[in-house]
C-alpha positions, 0 to 999 in steps of 0.5 A: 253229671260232669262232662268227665263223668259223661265221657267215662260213662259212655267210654264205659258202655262203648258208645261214642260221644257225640252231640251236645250234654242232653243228647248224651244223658238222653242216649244214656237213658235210652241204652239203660231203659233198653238194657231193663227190657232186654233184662226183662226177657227169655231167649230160646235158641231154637234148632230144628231137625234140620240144623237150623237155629233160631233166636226168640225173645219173649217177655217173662210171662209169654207162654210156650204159644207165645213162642210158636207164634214167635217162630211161625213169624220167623219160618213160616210153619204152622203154628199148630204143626210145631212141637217143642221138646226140651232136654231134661238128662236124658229124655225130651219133654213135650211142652204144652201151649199153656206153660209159662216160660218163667217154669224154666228159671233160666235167661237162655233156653235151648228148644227142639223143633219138629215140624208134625206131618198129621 
């Protein structure tokens, strides 16, 4: 790859050029390889009943449990007090431990979460 091509490449992503032609290729690669697994990923946006919103981001194959534990991490709830709803029309669906998150064919996801007082 030429120098121009380097530059036109990295003007492209929005990153500045700095550092020698193998420093550049390396951080090249290092923003495509994270582009992959960023791509490889779901993210639910999370809103409790309080009107706090939540980002995860879990792999393709993570289940709804995996999003639990995702958001005990970042609020500190008990994982088996949380529920999840999602909207179809105009009713909310409880979503079960097991389901995988790949059933909802979507990159971005809009949950509810409930703390459960029992």
């Amino acid at each position: 790859m030429s120098c121009d091509a380097l530059k036109a490449e990295l003007k492209r992503r929005e990153l500045r050029a700095t550092g020698n032609k193998a420093a550049l290729i390396s951080r090249l690669e290092a923003d495509d390889e994270r582009k992959a697994l960023d791509a490889a990923k779901i993210t639910f946006l999370v809103k409790t009943l309080m009107g706090s919103w939540y980002t995860i981001k879990v792999d393709n194959d993570a289940t709804i449990l995996d999003v639990r534990n995702e958001l005990h991490d970042q609020t500190g709830a008990p994982v088996d007090k949380i529920r999840l709803t999602h909207m179809h029309g105009n009713t909310h669906t409880d979503l079960p431990n097991d389901l995988n998150v790949n059933s909802f064919g979507l990159n971005e996801v809009m949950l509810d979460m409930m703390i459960k007082l029992r």
